[in-house]
N, C-alpha and C positions, 0 to 999 in steps of 0.2 A: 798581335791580338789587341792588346791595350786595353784601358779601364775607361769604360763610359761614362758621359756624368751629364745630370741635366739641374743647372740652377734657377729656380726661381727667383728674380731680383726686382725688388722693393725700390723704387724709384722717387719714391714719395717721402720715406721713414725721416727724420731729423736724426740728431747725434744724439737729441732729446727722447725719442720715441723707439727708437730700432731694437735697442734693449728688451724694451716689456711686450711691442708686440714680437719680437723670435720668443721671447719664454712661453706665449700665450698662443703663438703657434705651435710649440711643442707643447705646448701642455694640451694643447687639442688633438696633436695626433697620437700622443699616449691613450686618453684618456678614448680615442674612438680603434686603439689597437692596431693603427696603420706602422707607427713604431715601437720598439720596448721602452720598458724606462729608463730600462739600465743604459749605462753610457758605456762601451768598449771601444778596442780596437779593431775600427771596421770603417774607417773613412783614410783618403788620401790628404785633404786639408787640415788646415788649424790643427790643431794637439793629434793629430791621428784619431779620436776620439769621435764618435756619435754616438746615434743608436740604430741598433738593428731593425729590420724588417719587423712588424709585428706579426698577429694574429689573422688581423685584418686589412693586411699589405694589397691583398686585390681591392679594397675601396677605393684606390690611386689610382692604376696603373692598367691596360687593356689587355695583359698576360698575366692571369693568378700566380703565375710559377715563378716564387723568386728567385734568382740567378744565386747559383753558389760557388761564389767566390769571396776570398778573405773583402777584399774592399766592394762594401756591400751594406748599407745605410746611411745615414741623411746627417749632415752637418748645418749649424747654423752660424752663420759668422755675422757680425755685428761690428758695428765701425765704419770708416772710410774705406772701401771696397772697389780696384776694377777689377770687376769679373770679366771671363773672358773665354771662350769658345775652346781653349786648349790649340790642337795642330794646325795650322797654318796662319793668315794672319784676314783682317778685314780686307773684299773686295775694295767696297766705297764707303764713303761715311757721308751725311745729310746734315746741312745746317737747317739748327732748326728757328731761324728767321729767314728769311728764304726758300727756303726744301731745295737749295739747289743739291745733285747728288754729286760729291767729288771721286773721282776714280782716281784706286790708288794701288793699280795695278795696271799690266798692260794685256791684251790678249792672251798672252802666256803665263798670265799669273805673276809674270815681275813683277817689284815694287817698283815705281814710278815716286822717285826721288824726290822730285820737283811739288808732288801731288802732299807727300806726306810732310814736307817743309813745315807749313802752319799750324799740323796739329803733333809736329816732334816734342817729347816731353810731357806737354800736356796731359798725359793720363798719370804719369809720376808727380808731378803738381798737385794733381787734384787729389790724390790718393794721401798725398805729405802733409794736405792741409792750406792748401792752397786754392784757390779759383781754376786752374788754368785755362785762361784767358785766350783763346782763338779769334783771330779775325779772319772771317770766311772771303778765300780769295773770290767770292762771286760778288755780295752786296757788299763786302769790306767792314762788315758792321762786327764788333765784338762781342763774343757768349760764352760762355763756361762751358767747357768740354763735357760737362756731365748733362747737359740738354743737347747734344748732337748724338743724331742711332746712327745705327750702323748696319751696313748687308747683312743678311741670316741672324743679327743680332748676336754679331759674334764678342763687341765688347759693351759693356754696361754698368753706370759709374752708380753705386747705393752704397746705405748702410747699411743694408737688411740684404742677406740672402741665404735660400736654403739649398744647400746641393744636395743630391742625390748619387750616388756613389751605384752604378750599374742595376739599376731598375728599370724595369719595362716604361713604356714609355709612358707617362704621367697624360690621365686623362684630359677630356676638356673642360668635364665637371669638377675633377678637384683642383684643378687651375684658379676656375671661376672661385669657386669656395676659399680657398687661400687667400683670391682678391676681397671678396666680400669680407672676411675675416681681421685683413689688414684695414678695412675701413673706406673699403673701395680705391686705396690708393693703384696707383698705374705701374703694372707691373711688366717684364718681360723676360722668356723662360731661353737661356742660353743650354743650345747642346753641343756635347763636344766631348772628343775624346785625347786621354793621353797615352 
């Protein structure tokens, strides 16, 4: 069966900013009843800790009926972050000077050894504090692993993210609303289960 989860990730936040706007995004969704205050055991990430579903849990999501299962409310993690899709791994990934798209898989869903060479590591670099540094085997030019997407949006390097621990599936208004809130920074929302 597994645990669903859909995160929100802040693409924008600095090491400087991630902090006040996740407090300032939870203090929004307290205060409009989409979460409780209280903080429990009801998430899979960081301390096991979030908060519950609120009052107002249908303001998010396109099913009023929240899922009742122990891991079941929203986490916010702060810091150097890749997020990432949970089961399987990225089709292809996109440089992003170029757009070329590298496949990194083969028909069958193998890894393609040769394909994932350049960006091996890279995501443990950038997450350590690091740059990591890619050169795209297409235009050969170098860029931080954390400006390259990825298929389905399965990995996504921020400081700011909010997961969602088995919730219906998060509107496209309170999407928008979260960006607006973050200050129009450029966000995108990873689903995945474990």
């Amino acid at each position: 069966m597994g645990d669903h989860f859909q995160t929100i990730v802040d693409l924008d936040a600095t090491e400087q900013d991630a902090a006040p706007l996740g407090a300032g995004l939870l203090d929004w969704l307290i205060a409009e009843g989409i979460v409780s205050a209280e903080r429990t055991d009801c998430v899979l990430d960081g301390d096991g800790y979030g908060n519950a579903p609120g009052p107002n849990y249908a303001k998010a999501v396109d099913d009023p009926e929240p899922v009742d299962l122990w891991s079941n409310g929203v986490h916010v993690a702060t810091g150097r972050t890749v997020f990432d899709s949970g089961q399987g791994d990225a089709g292809a990934a996109t440089c992003p000077l170029c757009a070329t798209e590298i496949r990194l898989v083969d028909d069958t869903w193998c890894p393609v050894d040769s394909a994932w060479a350049p960006l091996a590591g890279r995501l443990g670099a950038w997450a350590n504090g690091g740059e990591g540094i890619v050169e795209c085997p297409s235009c050969r030019r170098p860029s931080g692993i954390d400006r390259w997407s990825w298929e389905d949006d399965y990995y996504a390097c921020g400081r700011l993210g909010l997961t969602f621990w088995n919730w219906a599936e998060l509107t496209h208004g309170f999407e928008q609303e979260v960006r607006r809130r973050l200050g129009g920074h450029r966000t995108v929302t990873l689903r995945g289960k474990l």
